[in-house]
N, CA, C and O atoms as a Tinker XYZ file with bonds, in Angstrom:
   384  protein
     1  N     -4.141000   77.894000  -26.088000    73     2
     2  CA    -5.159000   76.878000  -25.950000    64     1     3
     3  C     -5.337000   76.572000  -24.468000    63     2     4     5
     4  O     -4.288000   76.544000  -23.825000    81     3
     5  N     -6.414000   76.349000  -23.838000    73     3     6
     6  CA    -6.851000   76.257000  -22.576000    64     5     7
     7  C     -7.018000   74.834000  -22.436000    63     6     8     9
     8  O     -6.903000   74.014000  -23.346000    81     7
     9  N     -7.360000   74.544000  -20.957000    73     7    10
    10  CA    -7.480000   72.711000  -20.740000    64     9    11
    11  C     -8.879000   72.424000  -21.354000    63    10    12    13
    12  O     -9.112000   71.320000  -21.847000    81    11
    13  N     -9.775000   73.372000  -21.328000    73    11    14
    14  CA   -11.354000   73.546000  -21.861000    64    13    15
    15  C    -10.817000   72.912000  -23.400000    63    14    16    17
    16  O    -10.980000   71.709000  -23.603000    81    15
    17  N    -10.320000   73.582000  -24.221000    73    15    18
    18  CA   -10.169000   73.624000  -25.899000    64    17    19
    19  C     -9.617000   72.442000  -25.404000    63    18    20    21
    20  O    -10.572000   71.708000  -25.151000    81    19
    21  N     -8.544000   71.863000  -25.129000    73    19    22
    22  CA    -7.508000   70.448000  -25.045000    64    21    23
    23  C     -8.983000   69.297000  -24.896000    63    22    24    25
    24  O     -9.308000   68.732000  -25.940000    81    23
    25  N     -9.475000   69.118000  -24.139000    73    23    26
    26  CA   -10.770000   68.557000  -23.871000    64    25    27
    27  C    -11.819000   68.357000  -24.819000    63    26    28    29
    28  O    -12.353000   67.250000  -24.893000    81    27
    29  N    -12.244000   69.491000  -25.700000    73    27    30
    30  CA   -13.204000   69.623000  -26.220000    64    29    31
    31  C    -12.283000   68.934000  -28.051000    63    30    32    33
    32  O    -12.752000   68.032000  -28.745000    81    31
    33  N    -11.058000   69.672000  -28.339000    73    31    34
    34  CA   -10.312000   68.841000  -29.085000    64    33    35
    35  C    -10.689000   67.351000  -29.222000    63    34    36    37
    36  O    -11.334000   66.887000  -30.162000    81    35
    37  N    -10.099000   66.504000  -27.934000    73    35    38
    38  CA    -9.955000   65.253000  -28.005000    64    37    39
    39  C    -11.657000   64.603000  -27.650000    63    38    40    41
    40  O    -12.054000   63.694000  -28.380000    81    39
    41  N    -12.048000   64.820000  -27.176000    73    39    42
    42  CA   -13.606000   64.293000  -26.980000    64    41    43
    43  C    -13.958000   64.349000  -28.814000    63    42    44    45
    44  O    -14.136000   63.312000  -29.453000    81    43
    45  N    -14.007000   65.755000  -29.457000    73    43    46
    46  CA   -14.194000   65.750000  -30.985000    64    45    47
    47  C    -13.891000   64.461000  -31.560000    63    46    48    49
    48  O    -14.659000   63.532000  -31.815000    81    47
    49  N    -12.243000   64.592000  -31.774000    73    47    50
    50  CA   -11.681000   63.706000  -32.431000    64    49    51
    51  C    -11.628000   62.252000  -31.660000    63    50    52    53
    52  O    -10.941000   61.360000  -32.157000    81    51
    53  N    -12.337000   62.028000  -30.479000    73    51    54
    54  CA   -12.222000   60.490000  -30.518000    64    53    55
    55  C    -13.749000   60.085000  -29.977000    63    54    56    57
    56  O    -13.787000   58.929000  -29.557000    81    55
    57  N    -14.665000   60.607000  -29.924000    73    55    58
    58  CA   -16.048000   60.581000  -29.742000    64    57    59
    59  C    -16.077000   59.926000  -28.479000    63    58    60    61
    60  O    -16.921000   59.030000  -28.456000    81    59
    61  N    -15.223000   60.119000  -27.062000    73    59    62
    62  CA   -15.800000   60.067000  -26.008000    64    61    63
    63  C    -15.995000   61.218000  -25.220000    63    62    64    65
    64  O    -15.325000   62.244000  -25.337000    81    63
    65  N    -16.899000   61.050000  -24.426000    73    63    66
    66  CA   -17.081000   61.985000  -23.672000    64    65    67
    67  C    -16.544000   63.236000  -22.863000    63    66    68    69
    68  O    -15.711000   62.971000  -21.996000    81    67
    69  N    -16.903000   64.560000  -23.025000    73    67    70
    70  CA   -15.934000   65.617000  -22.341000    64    69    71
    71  C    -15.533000   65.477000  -20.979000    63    70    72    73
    72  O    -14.446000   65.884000  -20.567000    81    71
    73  N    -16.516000   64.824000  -20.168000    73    71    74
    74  CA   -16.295000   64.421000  -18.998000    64    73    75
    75  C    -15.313000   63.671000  -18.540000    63    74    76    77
    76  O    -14.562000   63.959000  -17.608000    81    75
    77  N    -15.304000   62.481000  -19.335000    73    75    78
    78  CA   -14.239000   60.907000  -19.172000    64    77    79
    79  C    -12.944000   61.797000  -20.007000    63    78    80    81
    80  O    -11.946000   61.088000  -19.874000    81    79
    81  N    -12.657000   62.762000  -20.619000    73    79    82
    82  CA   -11.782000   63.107000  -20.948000    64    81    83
    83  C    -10.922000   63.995000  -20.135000    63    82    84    85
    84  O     -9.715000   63.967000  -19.892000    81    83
    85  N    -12.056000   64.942000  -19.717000    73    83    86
    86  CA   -11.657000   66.323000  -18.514000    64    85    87
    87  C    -10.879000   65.199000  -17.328000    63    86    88    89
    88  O     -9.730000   65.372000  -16.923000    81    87
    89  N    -11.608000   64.262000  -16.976000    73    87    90
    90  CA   -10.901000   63.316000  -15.939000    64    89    91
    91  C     -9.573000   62.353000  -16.606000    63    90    92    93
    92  O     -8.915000   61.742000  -15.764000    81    91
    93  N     -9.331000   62.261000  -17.462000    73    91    94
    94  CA    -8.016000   61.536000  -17.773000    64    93    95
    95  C     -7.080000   62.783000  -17.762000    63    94    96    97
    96  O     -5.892000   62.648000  -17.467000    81    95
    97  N     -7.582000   63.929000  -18.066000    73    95    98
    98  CA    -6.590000   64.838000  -18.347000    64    97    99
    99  C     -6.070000   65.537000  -17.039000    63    98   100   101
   100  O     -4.883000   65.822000  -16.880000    81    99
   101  N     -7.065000   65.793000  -16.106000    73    99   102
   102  CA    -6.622000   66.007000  -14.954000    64   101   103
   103  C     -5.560000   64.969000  -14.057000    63   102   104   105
   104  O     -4.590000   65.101000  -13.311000    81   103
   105  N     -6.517000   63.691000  -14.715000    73   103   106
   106  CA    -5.300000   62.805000  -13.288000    64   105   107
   107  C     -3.879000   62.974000  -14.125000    63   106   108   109
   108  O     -2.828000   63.028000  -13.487000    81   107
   109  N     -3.877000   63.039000  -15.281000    73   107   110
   110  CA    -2.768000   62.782000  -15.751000    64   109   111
   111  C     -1.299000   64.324000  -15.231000    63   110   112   113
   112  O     -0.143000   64.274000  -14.811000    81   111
   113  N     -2.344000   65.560000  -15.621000    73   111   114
   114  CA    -1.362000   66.425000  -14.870000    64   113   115
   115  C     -1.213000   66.300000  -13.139000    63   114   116   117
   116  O     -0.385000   67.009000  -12.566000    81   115
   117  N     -2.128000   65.293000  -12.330000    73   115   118
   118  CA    -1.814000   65.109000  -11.009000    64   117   119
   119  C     -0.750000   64.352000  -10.895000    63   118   120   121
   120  O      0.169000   64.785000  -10.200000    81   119
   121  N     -0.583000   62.773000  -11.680000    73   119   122
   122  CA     0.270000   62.245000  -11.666000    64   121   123
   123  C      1.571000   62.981000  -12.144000    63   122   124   125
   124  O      2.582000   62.947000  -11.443000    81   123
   125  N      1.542000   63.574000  -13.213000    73   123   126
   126  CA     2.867000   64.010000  -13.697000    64   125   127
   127  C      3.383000   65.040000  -12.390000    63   126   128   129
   128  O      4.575000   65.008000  -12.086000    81   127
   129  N      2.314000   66.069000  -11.537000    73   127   130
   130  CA     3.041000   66.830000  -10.336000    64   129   131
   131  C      2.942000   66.120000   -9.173000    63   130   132   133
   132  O      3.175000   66.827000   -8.193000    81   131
   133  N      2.618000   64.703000   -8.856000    73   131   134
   134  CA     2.910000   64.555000   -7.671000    64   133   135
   135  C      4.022000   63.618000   -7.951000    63   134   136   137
   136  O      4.729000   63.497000   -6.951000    81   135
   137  N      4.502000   62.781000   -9.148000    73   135   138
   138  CA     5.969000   62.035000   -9.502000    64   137   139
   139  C      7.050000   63.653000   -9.235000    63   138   140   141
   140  O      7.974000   63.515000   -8.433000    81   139
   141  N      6.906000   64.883000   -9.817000    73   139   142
   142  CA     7.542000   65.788000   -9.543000    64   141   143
   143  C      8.420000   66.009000   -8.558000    63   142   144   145
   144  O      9.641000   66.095000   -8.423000    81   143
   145  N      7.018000   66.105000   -7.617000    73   143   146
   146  CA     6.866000   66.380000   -5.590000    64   145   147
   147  C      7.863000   64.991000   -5.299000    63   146   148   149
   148  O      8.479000   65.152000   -4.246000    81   147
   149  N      8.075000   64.101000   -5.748000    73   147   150
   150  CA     8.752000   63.177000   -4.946000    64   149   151
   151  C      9.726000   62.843000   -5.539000    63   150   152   153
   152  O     10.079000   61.710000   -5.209000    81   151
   153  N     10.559000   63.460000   -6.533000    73   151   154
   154  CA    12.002000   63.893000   -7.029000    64   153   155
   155  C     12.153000   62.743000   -8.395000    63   154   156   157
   156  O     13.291000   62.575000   -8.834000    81   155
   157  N     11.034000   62.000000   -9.016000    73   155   158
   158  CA    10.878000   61.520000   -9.556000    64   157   159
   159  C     10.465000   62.335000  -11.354000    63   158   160   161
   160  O      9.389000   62.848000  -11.665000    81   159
   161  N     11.463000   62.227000  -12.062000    73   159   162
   162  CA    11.601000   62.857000  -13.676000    64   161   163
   163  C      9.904000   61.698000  -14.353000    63   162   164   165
   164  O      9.469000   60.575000  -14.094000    81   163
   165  N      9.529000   62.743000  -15.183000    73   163   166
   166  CA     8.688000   61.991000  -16.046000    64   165   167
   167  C      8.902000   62.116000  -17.719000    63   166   168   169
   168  O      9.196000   63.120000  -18.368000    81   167
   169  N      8.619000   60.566000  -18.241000    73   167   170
   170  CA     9.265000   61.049000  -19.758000    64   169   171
   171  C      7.968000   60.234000  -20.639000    63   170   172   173
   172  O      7.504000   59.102000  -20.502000    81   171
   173  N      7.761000   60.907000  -21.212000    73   171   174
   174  CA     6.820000   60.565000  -22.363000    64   173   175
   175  C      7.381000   60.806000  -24.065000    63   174   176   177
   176  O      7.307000   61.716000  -24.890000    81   175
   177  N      7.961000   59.425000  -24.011000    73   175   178
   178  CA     8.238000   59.824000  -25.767000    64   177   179
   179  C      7.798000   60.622000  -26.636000    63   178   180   181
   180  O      6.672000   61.076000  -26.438000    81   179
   181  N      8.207000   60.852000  -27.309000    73   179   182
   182  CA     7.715000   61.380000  -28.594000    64   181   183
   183  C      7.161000   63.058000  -28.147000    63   182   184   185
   184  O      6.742000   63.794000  -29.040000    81   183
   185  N      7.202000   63.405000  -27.087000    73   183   186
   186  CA     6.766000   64.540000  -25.848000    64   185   187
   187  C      7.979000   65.360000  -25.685000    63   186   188   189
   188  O      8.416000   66.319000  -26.321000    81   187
   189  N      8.369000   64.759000  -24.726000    73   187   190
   190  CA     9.027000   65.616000  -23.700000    64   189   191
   191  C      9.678000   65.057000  -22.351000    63   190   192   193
   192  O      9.551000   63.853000  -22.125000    81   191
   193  N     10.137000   65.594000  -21.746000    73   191   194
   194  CA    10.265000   64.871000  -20.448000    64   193   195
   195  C     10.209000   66.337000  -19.345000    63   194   196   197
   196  O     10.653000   67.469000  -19.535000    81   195
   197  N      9.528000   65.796000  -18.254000    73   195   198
   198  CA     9.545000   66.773000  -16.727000    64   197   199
   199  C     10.310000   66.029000  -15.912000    63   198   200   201
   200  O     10.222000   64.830000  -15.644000    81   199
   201  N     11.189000   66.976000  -15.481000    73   199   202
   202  CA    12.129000   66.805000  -14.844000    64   201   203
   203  C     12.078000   67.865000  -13.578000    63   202   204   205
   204  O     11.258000   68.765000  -13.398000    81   203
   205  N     13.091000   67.524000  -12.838000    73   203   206
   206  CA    13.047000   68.918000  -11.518000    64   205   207
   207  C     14.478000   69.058000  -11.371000    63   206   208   209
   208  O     15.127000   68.097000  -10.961000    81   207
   209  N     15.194000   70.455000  -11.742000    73   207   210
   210  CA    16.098000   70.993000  -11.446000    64   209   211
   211  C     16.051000   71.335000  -10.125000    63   210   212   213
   212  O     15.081000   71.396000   -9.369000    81   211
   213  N     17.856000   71.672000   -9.825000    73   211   214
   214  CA    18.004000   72.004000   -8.478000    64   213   215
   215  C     18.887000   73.521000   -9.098000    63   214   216   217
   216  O     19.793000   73.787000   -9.888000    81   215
   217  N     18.059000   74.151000   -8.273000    73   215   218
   218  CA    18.756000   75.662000   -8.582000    64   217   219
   219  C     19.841000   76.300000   -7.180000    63   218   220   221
   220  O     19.490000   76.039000   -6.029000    81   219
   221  N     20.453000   76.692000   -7.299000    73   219   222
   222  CA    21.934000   76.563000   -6.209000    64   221   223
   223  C     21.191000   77.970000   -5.896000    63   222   224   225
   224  O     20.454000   78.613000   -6.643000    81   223
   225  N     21.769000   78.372000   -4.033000    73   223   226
   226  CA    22.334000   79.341000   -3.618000    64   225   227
   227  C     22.961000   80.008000   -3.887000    63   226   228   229
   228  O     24.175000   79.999000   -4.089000    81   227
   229  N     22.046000   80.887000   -3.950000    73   227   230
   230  CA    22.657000   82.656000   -4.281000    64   229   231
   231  C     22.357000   83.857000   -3.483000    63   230   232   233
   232  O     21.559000   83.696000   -2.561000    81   231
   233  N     22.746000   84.785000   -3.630000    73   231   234
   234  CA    22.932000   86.352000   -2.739000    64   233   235
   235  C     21.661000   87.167000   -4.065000    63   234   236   237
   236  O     21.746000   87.164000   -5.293000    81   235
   237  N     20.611000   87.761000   -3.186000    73   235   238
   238  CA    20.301000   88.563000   -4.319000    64   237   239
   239  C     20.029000   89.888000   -3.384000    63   238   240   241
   240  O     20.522000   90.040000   -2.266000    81   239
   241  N     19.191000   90.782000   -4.017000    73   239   242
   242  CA    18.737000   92.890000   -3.347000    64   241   243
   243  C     17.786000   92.704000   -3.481000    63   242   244   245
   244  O     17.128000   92.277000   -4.430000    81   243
   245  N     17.395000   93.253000   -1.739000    73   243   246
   246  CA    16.020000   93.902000   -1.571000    64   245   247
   247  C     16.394000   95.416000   -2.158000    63   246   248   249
   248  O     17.395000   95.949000   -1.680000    81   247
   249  N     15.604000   96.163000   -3.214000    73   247   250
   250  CA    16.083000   97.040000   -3.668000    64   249   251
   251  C     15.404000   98.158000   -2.838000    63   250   252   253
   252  O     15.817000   99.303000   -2.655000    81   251
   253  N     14.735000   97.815000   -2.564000    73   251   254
   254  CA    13.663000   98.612000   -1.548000    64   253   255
   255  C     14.673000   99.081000   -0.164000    63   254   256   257
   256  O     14.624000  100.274000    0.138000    81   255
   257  N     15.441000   98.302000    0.544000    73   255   258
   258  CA    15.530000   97.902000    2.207000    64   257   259
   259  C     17.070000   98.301000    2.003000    63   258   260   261
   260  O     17.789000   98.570000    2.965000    81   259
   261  N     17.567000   98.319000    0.537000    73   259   262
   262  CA    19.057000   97.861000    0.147000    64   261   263
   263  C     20.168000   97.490000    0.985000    63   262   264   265
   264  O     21.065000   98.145000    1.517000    81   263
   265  N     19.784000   95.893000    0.957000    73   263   266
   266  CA    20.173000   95.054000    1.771000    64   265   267
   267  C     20.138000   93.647000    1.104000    63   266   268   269
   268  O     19.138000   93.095000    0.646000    81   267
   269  N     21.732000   93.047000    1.139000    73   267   270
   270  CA    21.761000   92.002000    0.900000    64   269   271
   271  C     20.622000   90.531000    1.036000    63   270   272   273
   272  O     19.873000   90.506000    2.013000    81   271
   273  N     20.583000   89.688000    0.294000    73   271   274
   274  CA    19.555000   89.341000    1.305000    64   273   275
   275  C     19.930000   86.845000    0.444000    63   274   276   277
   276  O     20.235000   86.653000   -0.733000    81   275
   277  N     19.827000   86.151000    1.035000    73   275   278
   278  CA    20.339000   84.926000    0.955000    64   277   279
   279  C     19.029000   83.848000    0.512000    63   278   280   281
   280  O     18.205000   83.329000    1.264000    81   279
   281  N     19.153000   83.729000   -0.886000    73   279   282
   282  CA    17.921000   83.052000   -1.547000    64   281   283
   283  C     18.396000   80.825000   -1.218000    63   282   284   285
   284  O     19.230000   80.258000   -1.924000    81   283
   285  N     17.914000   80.370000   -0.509000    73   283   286
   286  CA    18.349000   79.248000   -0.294000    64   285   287
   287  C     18.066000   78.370000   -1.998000    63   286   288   289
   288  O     17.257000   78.617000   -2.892000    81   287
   289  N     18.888000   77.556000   -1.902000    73   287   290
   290  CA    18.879000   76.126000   -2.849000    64   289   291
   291  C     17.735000   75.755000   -2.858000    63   290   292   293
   292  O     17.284000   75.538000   -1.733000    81   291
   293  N     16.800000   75.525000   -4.010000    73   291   294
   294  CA    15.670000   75.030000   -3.808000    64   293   295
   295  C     15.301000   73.675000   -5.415000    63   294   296   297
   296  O     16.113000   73.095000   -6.135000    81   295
   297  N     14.283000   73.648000   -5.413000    73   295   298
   298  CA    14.252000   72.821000   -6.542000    64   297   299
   299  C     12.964000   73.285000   -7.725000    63   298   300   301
   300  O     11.911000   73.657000   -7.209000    81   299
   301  N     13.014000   73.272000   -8.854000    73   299   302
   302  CA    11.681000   73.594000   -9.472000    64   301   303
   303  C     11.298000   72.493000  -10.616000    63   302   304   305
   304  O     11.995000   71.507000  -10.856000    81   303
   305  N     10.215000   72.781000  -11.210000    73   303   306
   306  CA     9.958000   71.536000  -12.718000    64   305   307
   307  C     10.203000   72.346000  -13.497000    63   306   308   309
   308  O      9.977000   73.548000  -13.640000    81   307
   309  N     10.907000   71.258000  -14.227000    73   307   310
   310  CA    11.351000   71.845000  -15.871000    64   309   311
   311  C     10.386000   70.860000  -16.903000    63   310   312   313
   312  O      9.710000   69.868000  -16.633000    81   311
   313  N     10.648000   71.648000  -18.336000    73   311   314
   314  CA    10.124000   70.605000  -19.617000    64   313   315
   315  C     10.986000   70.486000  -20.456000    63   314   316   317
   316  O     11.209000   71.600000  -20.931000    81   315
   317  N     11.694000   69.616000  -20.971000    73   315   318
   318  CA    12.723000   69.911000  -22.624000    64   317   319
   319  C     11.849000   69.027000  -23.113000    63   318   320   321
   320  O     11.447000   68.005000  -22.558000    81   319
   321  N     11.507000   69.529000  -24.381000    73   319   322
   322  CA    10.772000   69.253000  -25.574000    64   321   323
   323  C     11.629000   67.616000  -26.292000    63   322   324   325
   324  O     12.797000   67.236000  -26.377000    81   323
   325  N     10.852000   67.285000  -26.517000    73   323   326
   326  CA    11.512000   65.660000  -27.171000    64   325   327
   327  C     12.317000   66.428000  -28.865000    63   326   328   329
   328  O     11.986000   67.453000  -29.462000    81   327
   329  N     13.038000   65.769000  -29.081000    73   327   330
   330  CA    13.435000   66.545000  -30.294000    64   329   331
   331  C     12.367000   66.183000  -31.774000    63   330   332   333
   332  O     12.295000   67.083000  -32.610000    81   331
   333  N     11.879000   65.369000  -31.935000    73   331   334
   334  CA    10.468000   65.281000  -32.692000    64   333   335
   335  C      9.574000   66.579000  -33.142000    63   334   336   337
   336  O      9.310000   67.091000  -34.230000    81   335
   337  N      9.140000   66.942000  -31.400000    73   335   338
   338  CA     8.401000   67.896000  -31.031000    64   337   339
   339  C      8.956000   69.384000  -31.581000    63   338   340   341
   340  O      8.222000   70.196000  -32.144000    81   339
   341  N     10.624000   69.628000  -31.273000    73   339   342
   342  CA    10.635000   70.693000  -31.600000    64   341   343
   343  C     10.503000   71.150000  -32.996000    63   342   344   345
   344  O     10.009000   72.211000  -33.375000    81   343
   345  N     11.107000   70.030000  -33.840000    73   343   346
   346  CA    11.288000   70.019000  -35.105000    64   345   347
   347  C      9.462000   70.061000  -35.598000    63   346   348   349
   348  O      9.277000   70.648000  -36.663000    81   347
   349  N      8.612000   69.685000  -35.138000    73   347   350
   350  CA     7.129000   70.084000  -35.492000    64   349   351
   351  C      6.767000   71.262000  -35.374000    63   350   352   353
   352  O      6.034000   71.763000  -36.227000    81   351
   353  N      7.208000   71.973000  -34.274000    73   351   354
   354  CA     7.474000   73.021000  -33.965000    64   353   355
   355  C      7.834000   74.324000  -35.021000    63   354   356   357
   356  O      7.193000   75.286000  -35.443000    81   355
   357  N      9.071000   73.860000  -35.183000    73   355   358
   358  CA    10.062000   75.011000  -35.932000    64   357   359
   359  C      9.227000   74.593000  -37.283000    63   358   360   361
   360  O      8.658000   75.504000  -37.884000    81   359
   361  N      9.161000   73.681000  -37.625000    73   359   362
   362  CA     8.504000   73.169000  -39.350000    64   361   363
   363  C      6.970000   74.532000  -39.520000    63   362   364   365
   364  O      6.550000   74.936000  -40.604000    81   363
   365  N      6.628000   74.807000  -38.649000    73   363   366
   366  CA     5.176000   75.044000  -38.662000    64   365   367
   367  C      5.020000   77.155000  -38.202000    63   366   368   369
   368  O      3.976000   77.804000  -38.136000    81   367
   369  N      6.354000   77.620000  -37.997000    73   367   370
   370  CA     6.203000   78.267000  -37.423000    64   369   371
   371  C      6.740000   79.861000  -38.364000    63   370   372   373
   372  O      7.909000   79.823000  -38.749000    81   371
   373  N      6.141000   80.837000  -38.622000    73   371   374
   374  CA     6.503000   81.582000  -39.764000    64   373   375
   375  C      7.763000   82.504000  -39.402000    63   374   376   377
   376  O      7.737000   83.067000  -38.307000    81   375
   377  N      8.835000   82.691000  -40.222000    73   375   378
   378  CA     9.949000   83.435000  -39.905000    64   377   379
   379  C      9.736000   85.059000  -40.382000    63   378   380   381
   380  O      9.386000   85.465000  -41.490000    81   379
   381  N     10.002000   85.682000  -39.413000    73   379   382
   382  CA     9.615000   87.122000  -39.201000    64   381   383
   383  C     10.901000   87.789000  -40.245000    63   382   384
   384  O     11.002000   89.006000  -40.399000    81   383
């Protein structure tokens, strides 16, 4: 599903506008990455929560140059699923 379909979804089901929607939905992923950018976790019940791991220093190969080479400590965003969510999830999902 695209941010287009997410949009066109909720405008459907709540009869406002695609526009006033496209704009709540955007600020809302701005806010959630700029709380990110400033080491600040975001949690939305019943959701999920974004968080930012810190991933440690490590040694990895240029396989090309083959040569050691020193990946610094850095930080990235994560998501863990609210447990609600996953269980909607797994309920809905066909076993192979």
């Amino acid at each position: 599903m695209t941010k287009a379909e997410i949009v066109a979804n909720i405008s459907d089901k709540s009869g406002i506008e695609k526009a006033d929607v496209l704009r709540v939905v955007e600020d809302l992923m701005k806010e959630v990455k700029s709380s990110l950018e400033k080491g600040d976790n975001v949690y939305l019940r019943g959701f999920g929560s974004f968080t930012v791991k810190t991933r440690a220093e490590k040694t990895g190969r240029n396989i090309s140059k083959n040569t050691t080479i020193k990946i610094p400590a850095h930080n990235i965003p994560a998501f863990k699923p609210a447990k609600i969510f996953v269980e909607g999830v797994k309920k809905n999902v066909p076993v192979k």
